[in-house]
C-alpha positions as CSV (number, residue, x, y, z in Angstrom):
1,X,103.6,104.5,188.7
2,X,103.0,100.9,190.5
3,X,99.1,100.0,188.4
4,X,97.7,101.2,185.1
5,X,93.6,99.7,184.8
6,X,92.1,100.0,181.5
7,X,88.0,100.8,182.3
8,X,85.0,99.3,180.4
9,X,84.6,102.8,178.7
10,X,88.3,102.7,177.1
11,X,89.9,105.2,180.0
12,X,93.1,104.6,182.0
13,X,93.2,104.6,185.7
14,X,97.4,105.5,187.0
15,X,98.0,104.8,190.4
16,X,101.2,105.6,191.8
17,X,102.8,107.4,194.9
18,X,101.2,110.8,194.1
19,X,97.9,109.2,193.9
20,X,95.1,107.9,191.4
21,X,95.1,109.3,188.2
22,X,92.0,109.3,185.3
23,X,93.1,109.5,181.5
24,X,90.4,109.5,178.8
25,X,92.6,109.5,175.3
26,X,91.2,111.2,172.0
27,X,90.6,109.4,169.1
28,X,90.4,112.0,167.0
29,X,92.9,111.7,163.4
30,X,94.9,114.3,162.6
31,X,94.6,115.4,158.9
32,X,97.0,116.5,156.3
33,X,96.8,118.3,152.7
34,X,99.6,118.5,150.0
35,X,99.4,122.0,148.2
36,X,102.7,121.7,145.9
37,X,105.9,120.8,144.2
38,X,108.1,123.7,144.4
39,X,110.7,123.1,141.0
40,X,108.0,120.4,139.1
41,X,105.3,121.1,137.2
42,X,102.0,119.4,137.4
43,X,100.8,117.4,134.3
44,X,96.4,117.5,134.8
45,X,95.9,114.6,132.4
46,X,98.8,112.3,134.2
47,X,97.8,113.5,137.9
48,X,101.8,114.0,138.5
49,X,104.0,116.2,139.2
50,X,107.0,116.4,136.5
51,X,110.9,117.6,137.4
52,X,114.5,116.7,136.6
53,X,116.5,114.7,138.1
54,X,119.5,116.1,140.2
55,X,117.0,119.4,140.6
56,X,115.8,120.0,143.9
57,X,112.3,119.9,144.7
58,X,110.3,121.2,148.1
59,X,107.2,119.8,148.5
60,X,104.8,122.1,151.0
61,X,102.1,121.2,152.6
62,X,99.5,122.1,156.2
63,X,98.2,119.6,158.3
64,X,96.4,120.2,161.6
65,X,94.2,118.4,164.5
66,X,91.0,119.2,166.6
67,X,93.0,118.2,170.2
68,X,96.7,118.8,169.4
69,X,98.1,121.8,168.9
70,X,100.8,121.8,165.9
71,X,103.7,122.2,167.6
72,X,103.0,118.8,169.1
73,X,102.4,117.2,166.0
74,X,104.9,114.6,164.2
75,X,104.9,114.7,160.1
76,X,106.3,111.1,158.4
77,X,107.2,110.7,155.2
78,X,108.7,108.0,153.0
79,X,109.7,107.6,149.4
80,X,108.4,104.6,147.2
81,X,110.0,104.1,143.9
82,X,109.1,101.6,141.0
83,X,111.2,98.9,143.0
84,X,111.5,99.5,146.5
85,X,110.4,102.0,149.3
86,X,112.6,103.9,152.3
87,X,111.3,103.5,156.0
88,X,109.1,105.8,157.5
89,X,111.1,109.5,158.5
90,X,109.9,112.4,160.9
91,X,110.3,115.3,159.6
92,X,111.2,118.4,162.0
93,X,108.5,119.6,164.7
94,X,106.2,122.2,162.9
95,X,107.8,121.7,159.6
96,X,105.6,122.9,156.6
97,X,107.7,121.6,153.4
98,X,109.8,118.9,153.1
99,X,113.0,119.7,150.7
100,X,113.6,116.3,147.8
101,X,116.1,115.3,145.4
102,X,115.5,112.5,142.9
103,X,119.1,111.7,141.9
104,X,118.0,109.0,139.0
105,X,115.2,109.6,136.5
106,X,111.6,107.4,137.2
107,X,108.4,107.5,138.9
108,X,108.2,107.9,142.5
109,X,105.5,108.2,144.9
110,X,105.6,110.7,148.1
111,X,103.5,109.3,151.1
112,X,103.2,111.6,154.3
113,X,101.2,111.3,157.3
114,X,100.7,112.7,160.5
115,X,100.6,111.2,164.5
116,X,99.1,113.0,167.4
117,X,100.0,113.1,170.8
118,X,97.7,110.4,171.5
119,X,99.2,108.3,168.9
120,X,96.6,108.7,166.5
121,X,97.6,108.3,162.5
122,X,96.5,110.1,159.8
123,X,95.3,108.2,156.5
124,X,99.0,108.0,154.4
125,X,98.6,111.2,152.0
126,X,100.6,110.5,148.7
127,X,102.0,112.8,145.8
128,X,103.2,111.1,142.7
129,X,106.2,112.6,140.6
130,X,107.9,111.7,137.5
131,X,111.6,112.6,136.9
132,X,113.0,113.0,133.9
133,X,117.0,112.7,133.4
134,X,118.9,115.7,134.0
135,X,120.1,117.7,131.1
136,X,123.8,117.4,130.0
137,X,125.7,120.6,129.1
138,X,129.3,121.4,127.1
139,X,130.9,124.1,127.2
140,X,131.4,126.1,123.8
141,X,133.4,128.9,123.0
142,X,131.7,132.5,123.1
143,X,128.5,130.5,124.2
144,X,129.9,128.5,127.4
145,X,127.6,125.9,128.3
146,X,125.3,124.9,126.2
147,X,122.8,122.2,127.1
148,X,123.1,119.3,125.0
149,X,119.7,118.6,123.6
150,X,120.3,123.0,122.3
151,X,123.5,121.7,121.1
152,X,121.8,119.2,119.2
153,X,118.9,120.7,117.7
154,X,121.1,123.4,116.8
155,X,122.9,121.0,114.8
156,X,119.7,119.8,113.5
157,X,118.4,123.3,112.0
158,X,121.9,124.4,111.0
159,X,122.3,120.8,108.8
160,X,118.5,121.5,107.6
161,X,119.1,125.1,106.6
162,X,122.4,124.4,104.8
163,X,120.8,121.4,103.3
164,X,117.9,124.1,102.0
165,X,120.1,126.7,100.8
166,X,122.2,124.1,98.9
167,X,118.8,123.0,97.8
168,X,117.6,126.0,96.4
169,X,120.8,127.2,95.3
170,X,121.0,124.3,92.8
171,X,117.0,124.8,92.1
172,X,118.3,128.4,91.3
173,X,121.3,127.4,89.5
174,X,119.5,124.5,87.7
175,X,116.3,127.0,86.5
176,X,119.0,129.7,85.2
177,X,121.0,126.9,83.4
178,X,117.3,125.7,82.4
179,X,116.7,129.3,80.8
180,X,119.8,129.6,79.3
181,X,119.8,126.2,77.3
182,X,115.8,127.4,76.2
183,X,117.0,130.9,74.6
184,X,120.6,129.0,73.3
185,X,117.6,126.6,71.5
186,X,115.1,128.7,70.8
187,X,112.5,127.0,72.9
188,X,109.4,128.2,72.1
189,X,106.2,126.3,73.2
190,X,103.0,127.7,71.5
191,X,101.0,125.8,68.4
192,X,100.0,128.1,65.8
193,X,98.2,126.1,63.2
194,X,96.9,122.8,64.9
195,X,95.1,121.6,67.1
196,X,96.5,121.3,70.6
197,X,96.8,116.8,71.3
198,X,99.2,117.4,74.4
199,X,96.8,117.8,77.4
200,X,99.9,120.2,79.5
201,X,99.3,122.5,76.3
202,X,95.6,122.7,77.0
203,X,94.0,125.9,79.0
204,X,90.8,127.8,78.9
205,X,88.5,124.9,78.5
206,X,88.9,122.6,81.1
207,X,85.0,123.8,82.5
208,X,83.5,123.1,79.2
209,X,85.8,119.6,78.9
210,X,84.4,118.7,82.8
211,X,80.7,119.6,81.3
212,X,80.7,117.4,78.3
213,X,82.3,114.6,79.8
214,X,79.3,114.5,82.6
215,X,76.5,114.7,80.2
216,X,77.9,112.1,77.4
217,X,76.6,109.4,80.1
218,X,73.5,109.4,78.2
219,X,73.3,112.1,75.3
220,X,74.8,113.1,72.5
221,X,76.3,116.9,72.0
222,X,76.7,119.3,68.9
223,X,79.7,121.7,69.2
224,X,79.4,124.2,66.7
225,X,81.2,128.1,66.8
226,X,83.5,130.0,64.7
227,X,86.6,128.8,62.8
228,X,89.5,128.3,64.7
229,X,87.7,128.6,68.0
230,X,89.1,125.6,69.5
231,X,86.6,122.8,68.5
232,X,88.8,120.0,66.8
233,X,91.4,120.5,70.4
234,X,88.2,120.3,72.2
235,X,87.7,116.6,70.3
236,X,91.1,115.8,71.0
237,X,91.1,116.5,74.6
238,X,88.0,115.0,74.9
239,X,89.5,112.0,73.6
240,X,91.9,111.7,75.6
241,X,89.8,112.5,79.2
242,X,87.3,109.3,77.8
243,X,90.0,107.0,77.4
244,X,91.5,107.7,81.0
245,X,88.4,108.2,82.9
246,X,87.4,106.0,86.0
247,X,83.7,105.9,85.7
248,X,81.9,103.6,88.5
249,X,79.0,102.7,85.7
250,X,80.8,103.4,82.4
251,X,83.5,102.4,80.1
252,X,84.3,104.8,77.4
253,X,85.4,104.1,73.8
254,X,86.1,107.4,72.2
255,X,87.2,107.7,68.5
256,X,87.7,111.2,66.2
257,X,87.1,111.2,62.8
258,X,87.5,114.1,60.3
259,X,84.4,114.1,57.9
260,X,86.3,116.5,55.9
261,X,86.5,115.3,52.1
262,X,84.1,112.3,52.6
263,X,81.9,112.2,49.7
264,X,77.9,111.5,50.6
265,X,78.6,107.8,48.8
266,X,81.6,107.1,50.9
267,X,80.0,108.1,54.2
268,X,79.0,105.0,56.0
269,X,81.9,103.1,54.6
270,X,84.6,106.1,56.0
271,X,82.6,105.6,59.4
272,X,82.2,101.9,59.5
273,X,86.1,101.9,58.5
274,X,87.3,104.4,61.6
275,X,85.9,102.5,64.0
276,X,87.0,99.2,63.1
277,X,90.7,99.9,63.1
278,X,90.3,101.6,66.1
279,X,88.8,98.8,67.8
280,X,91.6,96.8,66.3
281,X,93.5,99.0,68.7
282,X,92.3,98.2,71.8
283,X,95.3,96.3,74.1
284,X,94.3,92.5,74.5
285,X,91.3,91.9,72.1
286,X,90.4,88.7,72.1
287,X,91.7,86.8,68.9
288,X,88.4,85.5,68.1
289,X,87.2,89.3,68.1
290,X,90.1,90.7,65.6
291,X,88.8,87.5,63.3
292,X,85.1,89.2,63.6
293,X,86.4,92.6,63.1
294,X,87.8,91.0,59.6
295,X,84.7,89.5,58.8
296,X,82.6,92.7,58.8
297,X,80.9,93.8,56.1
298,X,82.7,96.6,54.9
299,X,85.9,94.3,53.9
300,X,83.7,92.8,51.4
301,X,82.1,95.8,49.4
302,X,83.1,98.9,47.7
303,X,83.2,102.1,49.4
304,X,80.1,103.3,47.5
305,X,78.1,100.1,47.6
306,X,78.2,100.2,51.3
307,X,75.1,101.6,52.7
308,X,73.0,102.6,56.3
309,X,72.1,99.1,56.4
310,X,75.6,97.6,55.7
311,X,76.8,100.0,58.6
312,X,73.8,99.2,60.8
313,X,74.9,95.0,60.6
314,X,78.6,96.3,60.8
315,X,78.2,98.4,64.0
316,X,76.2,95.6,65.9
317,X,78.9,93.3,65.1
318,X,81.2,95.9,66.7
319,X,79.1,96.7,69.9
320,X,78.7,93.0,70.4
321,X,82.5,92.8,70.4
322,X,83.3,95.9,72.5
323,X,80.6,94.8,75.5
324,X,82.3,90.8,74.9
325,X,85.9,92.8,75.3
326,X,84.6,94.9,78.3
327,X,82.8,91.7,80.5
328,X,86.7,90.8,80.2
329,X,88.1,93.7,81.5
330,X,85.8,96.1,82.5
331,X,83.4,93.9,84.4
332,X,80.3,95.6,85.5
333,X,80.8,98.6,83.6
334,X,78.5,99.4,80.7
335,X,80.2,99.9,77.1
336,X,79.9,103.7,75.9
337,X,81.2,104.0,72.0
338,X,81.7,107.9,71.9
339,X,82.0,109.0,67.9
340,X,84.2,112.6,67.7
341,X,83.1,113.5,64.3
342,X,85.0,116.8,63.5
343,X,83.8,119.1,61.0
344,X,80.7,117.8,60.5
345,X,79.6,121.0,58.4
346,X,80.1,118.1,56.0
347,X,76.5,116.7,56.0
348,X,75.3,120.1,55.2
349,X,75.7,119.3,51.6
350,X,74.5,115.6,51.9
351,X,70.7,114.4,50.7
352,X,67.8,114.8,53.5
353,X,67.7,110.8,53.1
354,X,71.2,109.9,54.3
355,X,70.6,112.4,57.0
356,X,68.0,110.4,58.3
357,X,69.4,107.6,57.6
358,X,72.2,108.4,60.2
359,X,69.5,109.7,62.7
360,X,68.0,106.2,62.3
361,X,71.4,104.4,63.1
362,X,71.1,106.2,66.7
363,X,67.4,105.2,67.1
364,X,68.1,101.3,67.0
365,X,68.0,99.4,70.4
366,X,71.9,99.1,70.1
367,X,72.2,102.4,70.0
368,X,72.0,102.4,74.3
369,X,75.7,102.0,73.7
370,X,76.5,104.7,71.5
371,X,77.0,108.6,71.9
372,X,78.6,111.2,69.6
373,X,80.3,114.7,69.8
374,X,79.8,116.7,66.8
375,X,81.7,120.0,65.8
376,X,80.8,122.1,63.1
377,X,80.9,125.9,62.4
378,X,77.6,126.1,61.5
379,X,75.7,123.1,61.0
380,X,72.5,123.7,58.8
381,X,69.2,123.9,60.7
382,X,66.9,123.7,57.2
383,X,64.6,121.0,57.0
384,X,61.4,120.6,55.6
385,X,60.7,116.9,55.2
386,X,57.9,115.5,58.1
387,X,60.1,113.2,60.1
388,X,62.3,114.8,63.2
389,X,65.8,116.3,61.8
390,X,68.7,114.3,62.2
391,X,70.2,117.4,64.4
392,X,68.0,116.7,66.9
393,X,69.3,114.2,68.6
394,X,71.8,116.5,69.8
395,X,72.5,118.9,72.6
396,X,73.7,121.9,71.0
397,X,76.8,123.9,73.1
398,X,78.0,127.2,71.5
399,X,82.0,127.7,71.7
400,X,82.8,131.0,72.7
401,X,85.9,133.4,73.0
402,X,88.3,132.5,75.8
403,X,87.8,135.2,79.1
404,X,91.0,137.8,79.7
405,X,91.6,135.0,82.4
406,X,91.6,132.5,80.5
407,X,94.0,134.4,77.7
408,X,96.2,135.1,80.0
409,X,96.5,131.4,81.3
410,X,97.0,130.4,77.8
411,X,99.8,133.0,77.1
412,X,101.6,132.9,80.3
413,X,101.4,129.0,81.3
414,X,103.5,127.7,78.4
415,X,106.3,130.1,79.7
416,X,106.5,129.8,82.9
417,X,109.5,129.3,84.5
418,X,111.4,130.2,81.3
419,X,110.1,133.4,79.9
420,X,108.3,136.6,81.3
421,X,105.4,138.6,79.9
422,X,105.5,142.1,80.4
423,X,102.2,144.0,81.7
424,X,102.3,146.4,78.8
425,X,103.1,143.3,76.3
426,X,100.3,140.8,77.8
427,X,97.9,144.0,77.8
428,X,98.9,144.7,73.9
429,X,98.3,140.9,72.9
430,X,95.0,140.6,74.9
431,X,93.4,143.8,72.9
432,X,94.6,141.9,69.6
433,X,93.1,138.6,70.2
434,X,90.1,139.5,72.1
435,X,89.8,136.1,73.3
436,X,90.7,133.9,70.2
437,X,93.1,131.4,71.0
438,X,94.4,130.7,67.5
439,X,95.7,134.0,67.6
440,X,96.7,134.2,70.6
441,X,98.9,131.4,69.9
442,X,100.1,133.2,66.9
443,X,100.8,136.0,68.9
444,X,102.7,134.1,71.4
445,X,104.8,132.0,69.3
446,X,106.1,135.3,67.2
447,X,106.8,137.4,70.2
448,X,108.7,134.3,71.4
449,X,111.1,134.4,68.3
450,X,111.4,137.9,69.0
451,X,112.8,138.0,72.4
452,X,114.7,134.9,71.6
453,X,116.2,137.0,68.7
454,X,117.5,139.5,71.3
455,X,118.7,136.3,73.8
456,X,116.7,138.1,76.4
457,X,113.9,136.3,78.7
458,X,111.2,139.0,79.0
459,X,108.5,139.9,76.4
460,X,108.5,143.0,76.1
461,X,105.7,145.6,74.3
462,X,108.4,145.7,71.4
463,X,108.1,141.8,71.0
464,X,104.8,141.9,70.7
465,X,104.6,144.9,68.9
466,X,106.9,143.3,66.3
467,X,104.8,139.7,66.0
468,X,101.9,141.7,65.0
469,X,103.7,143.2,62.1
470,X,104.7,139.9,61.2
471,X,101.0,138.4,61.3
472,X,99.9,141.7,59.4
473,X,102.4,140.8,56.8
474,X,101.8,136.7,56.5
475,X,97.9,137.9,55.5
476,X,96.5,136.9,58.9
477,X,92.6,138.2,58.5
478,X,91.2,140.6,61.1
479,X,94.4,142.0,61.5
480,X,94.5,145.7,62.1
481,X,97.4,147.8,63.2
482,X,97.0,150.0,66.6
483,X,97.4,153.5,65.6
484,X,100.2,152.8,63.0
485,X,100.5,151.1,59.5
486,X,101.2,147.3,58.6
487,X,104.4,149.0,56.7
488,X,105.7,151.2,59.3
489,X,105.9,148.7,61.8
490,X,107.1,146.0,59.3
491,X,109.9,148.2,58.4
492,X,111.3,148.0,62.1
493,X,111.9,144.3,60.9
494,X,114.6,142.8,58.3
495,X,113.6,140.7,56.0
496,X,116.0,137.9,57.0
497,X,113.6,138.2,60.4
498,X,110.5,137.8,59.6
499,X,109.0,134.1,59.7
500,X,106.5,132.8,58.0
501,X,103.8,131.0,59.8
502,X,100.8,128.9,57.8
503,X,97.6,129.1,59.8
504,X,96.1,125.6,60.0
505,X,93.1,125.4,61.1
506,X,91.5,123.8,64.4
């Protein structure tokens, strides 16, 4: 070879001994396309492969050219890490994967491209891979190795599941010791007699409750239904959900009264005197508000000198106080002064004229402040005077027998956790009742001695069978034995073990 000419037309002219020679080279790239990552797996949302170090890896791929044939092709490929990059390596003629091995955990980038014969490159075709560090193992005996993060985890659950079981052996432990110390005391949680004040002790009316509590915004209700139904606990409870309700518009001031004994001369005065000390109550009134409270009319007069009037000036004073008290503490709220007026039966008896003279109280423009709840068992309905009856200001809500749910709730609820109903015994007790809860605390509360008579834990049909003889036999009314008399099944009882229970009223 003695001259090589480059041409305008970007050919080669050779001239040597054997003559002149005309080369026109190809400019044509080669390409390339990475398929894989034998031993990683590909993560879509990173665009990487993932693997472990110290695993290897064989990364395949094709690549081709229009001019060249393969065989005559050259593959390069480098490694680039997160700090520094290897040189360029060929890889073996017609090689179609190219064996890795990451020996430290990190990120790492695989560039590859290809050269023809005519030295033409490809674009630098790159596959990204991120390696994680190697498992460790130890060897164990009767397991032999056992990777590390296994070991570990095993660990983990075995500490958690001891860690339950000792849990729930104490639970268990704890509840039987629980059970034990309730029979060795005679625990026994039902209420025969009273009214239910405890809110845990409460079932069955927690609808109704909900129902009054919404509508008492702006109305006034009359509870009225059968003695012993429930209506002074109902008060009680409702009390209690005013006085810890988080109304957005409304502040409540709830107060039960019993009307029972209050003579028609005394009525106003007994009202007017309620409210006041239970204002007097309130946690940080004002001192210049308790000196009000003292002035009020009532201090001044006797009981039956104090009229509708005296009680109208008396219970503006109080209002005035109550929305002064709540700009103080309940800022932006709107005072609410709820009156629970239990057995209100009462007025029945009193003269057409104070009747309306307490319908008149809740006609005054103060009276945008105050609400009541009346219960009665049956609250007379005769009028015959022109003006509207006093009742009418009321919304009337009939009390009815709890629901076989409901029973059940209240029988089983008090117990649980300590004591067991059987089917046969909750079935007998539910016929008895037929949805009175009175009696179905009654009913509870002596088959309760029973089985604590008999240190057992489960209520059996006996139990209950037994605490009906001994309602029969304390007078209980509506009483009446299933298939047998009061003195046959009151002979399966001692004297010495039957108890007495009075039945107060509710």
């Amino acid at each position: 070879m003695r001259t090589i000419v480059r041409s305008d037309d970007g050919a080669y002219w050779f001239g040597g001994d054997r003559g002149l020679f005309y080369y026109m080279p190809e400019h044509g790239k080669p390409w390339m396309t990475l398929n894989q990552v034998r031993g990683a797996d590909f993560e879509p949302r990173e665009g990487r492969w993932r693997a472990l170090a110290e695993t290897p890896l064989e990364v395949l791929f094709t690549y081709g050219d229009l001019q060249t044939h393969p065989v005559k092709l050259q593959v390069f490929t480098r490694i680039v890490s997160e700090t520094a990059a290897t040189d360029w390596q060929p890889l073996p003629p017609n090689a179609r994967s190219h064996p890795v091995l990451f020996a430290a955990p990190g990120h790492y980038t695989l560039e590859y491209k290809v050269r023809d014969q005519a030295l033409n490159y490809s674009p630098v075709y790159t596959m990204s891979v991120a390696i994680a560090p190697a498992p460790s193992y130890v060897k164990l005996p009767l397991l032999g190795s056992v990777e590390v993060r296994i070991l570990q985890l095993l660990i983990l659950f075995g500490a958690m599941a001891l860690v339950g079981f000792g849990y729930v052996s104490v639970e268990i432990f704890q509840h039987r010791r629980r059970v034990n110390e309730a029979i060795a005391r005679g625990y026994n949680p039902y209420i025969s007699g009273e009214p239910i004040r405890r809110t845990e002790m409460f079932f069955g009316r927690h609808e109704l409750l909900q129902r009054i509590v919404s509508t008492l915004h702006n109305n006034s209700i009359m509870i009225h239904g059968e003695r012993r139904i429930g209506k002074t606990t109902l008060l009680y409870q409702l009390a209690n959900a005013l006085r810890s309700l988080d109304d957005p518009d409304y502040w409540f001031v709830a107060l039960y009264m019993d009307l029972e004994g209050t003579t028609e001369a005394t009525f106003f005065h007994f009202l007017m005197e309620e409210i006041a000390h239970a204002v007097e109550k309130l946690d940080d009134l004002d001192p210049a508000h308790r000196t009000k409270l003292n002035a009020l009319t009532y201090h001044t007069l006797p009981a039956e000198e104090y009229d509708d009037r005296d009680f109208s000036r008396d219970l503006r004073q109080v209002i005035e106080i109550l929305e002064a008290h709540g700009a103080l503490h309940h800022p932006g709220k709107r005072l609410r002064l709820i009156l629970l007026m239990d057995e209100m039966d009462t007025l029945n008896h009193f003269n057409h004229l104070t009747q309306q003279q307490l319908r008149r109280i809740f006609m005054r423009e103060f009276a945008a402040s105050l609400g009541a709840v009346v219960a009665g068992i049956e609250i007379s309905k005769e009028w015959e005077r022109i003006e509207s009856p006093w009742f009418n200001l009321f919304n009337e809500i009939a009390m009815q027998p709890f629901t076989r749910q409901e029973s059940i709730q209240l029988l089983v609820e008090p117990v649980r956790g300590y004591y067991i109903y059987e089917p046969d015994a909750l079935d007998f007790i539910l016929e008895q009742c037929e949805g009175r809860p009175f009696r179905l605390q009654q009913y509870g509360l002596e088959a309760v001695n029973e089985m604590l008579r008999h240190k057992r834990r489960r209520i059996t049909k006996e139990d209950a069978l037994a605490a009906h003889a001994i309602i029969q036999l304390n007078g209980q009314p509506g009483v009446e034995s299933p298939g047998i008399g009061a003195a046959a099944l009151a002979a399966t009882i001692s004297a010495g073990e039957v108890q007495s229970q009075a039945p107060g009223g509710d």
